[in-house]
C-alpha positions in Angstrom: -12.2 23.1 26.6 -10.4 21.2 29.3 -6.8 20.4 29.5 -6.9 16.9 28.2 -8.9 18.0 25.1 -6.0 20.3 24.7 -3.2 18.2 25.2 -5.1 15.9 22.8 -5.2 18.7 20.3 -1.3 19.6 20.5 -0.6 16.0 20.7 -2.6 15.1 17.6 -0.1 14.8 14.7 -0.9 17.3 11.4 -1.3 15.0 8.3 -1.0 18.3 6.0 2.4 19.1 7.5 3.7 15.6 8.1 3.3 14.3 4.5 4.1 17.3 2.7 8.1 17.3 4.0 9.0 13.9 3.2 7.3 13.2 -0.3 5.8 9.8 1.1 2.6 9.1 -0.7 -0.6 7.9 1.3 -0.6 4.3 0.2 3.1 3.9 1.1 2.8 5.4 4.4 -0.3 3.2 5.2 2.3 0.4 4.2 4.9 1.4 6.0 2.2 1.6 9.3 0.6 -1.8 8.3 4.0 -2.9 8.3 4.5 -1.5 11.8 1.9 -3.3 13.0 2.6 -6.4 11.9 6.0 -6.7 12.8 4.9 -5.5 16.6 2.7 -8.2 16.7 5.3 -10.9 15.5 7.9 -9.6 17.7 5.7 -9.7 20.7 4.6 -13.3 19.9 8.2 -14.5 18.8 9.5 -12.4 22.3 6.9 -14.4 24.6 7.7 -17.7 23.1 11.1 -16.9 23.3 10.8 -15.9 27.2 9.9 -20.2 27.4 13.3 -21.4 28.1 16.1 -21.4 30.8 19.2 -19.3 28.7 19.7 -16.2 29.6 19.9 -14.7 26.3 17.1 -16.1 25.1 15.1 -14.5 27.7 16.7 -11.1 27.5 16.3 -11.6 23.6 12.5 -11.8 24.4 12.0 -9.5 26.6 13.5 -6.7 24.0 11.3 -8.1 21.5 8.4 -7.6 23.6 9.6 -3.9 24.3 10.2 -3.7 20.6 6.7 -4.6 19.9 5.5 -1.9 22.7 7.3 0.7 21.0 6.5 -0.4 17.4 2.9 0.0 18.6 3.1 3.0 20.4 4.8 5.0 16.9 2.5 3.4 14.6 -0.6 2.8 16.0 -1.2 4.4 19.1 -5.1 3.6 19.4 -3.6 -0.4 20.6 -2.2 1.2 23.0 -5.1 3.8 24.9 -4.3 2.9 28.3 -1.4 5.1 27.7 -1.6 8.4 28.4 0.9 10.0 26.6 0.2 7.5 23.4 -0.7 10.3 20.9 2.1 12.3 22.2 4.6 9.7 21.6 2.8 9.0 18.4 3.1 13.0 17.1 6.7 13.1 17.7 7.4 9.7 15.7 5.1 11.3 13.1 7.6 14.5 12.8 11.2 12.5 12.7 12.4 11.9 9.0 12.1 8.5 7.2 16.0 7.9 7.5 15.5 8.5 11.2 12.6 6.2 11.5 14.4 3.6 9.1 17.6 3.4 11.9 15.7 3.7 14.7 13.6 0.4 13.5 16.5 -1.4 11.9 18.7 -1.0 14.7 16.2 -2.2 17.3 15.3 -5.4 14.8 19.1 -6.2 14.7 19.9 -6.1 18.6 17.3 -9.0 20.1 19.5 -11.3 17.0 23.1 -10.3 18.6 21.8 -11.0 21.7 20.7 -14.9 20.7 20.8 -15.8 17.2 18.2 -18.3 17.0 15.1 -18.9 14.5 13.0 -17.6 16.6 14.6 -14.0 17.0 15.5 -14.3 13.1 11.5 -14.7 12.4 10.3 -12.3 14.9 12.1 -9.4 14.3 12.1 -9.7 10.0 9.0 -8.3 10.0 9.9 -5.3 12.2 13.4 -5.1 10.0 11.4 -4.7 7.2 9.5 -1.9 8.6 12.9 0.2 8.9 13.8 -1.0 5.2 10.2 0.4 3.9 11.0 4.0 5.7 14.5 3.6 4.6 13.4 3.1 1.1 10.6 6.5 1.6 14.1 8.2 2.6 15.9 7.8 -0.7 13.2 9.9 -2.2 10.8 9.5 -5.2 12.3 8.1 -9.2 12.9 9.9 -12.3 10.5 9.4 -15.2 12.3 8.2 -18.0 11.7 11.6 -20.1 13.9 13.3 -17.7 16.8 10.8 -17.7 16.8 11.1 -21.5 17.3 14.3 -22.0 20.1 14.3 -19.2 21.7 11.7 -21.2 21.0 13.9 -24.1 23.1 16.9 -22.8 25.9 14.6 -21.8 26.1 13.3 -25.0 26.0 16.5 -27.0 28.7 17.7 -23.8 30.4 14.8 -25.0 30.3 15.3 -28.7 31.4 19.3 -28.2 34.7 18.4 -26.2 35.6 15.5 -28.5 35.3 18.5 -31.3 36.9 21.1 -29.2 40.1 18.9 -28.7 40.1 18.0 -32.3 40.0 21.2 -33.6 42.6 21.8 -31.3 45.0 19.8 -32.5 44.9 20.7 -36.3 
């Protein structure tokens, strides 16, 4: 085997390990990565039109979208970007950081390009890639109860409930 093949193989992220620690299932993580996708592409389009003016702001508001784009691409779907070398590493160690960490990491580089010039453009461009960061930050606050479980938690609290009230009361006479 040469070296590439193994740095390809240590690079390569483990799907067994990487979806059974954070409880995501495989149609929301698909989402989450279509997501990706699709808010790298708006930013980069948004960020190049953006670039087509003579404020400052504006142009440094593109030209982070553009690099938010790069890096959306490079954690979600590092086959766009193969004339990268270290892609799939970059890709792997995206692939082991939590949800939450994902969901900041994408929120706060949405939310920057709009400080910098609050126009439509930056609003449009980077909503998509905001949402991205809201999807993982939603994975992050885990999975619901069924509504059996709820109800017999309610259950005990009431009978809890019920057995102070009667405590108290027989207390008292």
């Amino acid at each position: 085997m040469s070296s590439q093949d193994e740095q390809f193989q240590a690079a390569a992220p483990d799907p067994a390990a990487s979806s059974a620690d954070d409880g995501m299932t495989w149609w929301y993580r698909w989402l989450c990565r279509i997501a990706g996708v699709i808010g790298g592409m708006s930013c980069a389009c948004a960020g190049l039109w953006n670039c087509v003016t003579i404020n400052p702001m504006n142009i440094a508001a593109g030209v982070w979208m553009m690099l938010n784009a790069f890096i959306l691409f490079l954690c979600e779907a590092p086959f766009c970007c193969q004339f990268i070398e270290f892609a799939n590493a970059v890709s792997a160690r995206a692939d082991k950081l939590r949800p939450w960490q994902k969901a900041a990491f994408y929120c706060g580089m949405a939310v920057f390009p709009v400080i910098l010039s609050l126009t439509l453009t930056t609003l449009f461009g980077n909503a998509i890639a905001f949402a991205t960061g809201v999807l993982y930050g939603l994975s992050a606050l885990g999975k619901k109860g069924d509504a059996i479980s709820y109800a017999r938690i309610h259950q005990q609290q009431k009978q809890m409930d019920e057995e102070k009230l009667t405590g108290t009361m027989e207390g008292q006479a």
